[in-house]
matplotlib code that plots the C-alpha trace (Angstrom):
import matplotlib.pyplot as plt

x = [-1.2, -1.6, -2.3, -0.8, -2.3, -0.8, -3.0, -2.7, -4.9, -6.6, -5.2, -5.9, -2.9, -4.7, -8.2, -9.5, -9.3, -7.8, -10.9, -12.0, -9.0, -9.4, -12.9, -11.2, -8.2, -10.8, -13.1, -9.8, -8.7, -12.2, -12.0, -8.7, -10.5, -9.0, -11.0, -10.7, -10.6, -9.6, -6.2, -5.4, -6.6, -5.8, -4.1, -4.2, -1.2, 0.4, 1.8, 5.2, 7.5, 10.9, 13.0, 15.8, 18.7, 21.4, 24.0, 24.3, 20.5, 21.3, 19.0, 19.5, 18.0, 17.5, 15.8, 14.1, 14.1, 11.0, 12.0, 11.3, 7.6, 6.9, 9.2, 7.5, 4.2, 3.0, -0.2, -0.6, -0.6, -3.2, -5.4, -5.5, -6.4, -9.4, -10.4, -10.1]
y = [2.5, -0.4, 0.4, -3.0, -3.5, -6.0, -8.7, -8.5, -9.6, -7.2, -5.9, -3.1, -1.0, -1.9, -2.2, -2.3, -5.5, -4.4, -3.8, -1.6, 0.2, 0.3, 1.8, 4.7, 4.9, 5.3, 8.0, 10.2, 9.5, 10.4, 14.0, 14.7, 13.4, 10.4, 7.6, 4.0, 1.8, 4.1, 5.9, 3.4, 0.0, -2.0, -5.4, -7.2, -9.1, -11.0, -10.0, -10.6, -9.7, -11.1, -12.0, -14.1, -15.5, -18.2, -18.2, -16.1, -16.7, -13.2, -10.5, -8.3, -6.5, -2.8, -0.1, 2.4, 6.6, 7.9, 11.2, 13.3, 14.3, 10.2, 8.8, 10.8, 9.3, 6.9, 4.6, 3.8, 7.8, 8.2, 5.3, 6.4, 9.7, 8.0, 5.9, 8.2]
z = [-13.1, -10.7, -7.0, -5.0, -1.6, 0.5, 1.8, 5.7, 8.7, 10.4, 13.9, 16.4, 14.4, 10.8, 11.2, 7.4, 4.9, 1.6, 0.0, 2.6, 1.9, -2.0, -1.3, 1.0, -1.6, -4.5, -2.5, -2.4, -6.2, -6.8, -5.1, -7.2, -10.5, -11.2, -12.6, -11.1, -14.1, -16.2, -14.6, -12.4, -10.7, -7.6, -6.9, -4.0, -3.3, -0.6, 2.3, 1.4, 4.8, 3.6, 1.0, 1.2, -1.1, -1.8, -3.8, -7.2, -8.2, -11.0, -9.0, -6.4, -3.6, -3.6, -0.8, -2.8, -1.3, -2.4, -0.7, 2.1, 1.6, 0.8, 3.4, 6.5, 5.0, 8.3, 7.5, 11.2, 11.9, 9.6, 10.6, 14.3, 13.4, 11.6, 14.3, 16.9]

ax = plt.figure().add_subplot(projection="3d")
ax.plot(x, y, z, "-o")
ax.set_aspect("equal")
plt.show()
C-alpha cells in the first residue's frame, strides 16, 4: 500500500513537514505491527487544491464517502490536541 502525503507549507493549523508526519504515521503503524517498507510506504505528492476541466477531455470527477467513522476523522483536531 502507498501512503500519499500532500506536500503543504507549514502553518499555525499544520505545523509538521511531511516527513515529520511520515515519522509520526510510521511510529503508530509500528505499534499496530505493520512494517514500513514492507506493508506499506509513503509518497509525497503535491499539494493539489483543484481540479478543473474543458470540454469532453474522457474523465470525470468523483467525491469519494469513506463512511461515517472516516468522514468524522479531523487532522486539525488531532494536531491541536498534540500541540496543546
Amino acid at each position: 500500500m502507498i501512503i500519499m502525503l500532500r506536500d503543504t507549507k507549514m502553518t499555525h493549523k499544520d505545523p509538521w513537514t511531511p516527513e515529520e508526519r511520515m515519522e509520526k504515521i510510521v511510529e503508530k503503524l509500528d505499534e499496530e505491527g505493520y512494517t514500513y517498507g514492507k506493508e506499506y510506504d509513503f509518497q509525497i505528492v503535491p499539494n493539489i487544491t483543484h481540479i478543473t476541466y474543458g470540454r469532453d477531455v474522457g474523465y470525470t470527477i468523483e467525491q469519494e464517502y469513506l463512511g461515517e467513522d472516516v468522514e468524522v476523522i479531523s487532522a486539525t483536531k488531532i494536531r491541536e490536541q498534540k500541540v496543546h
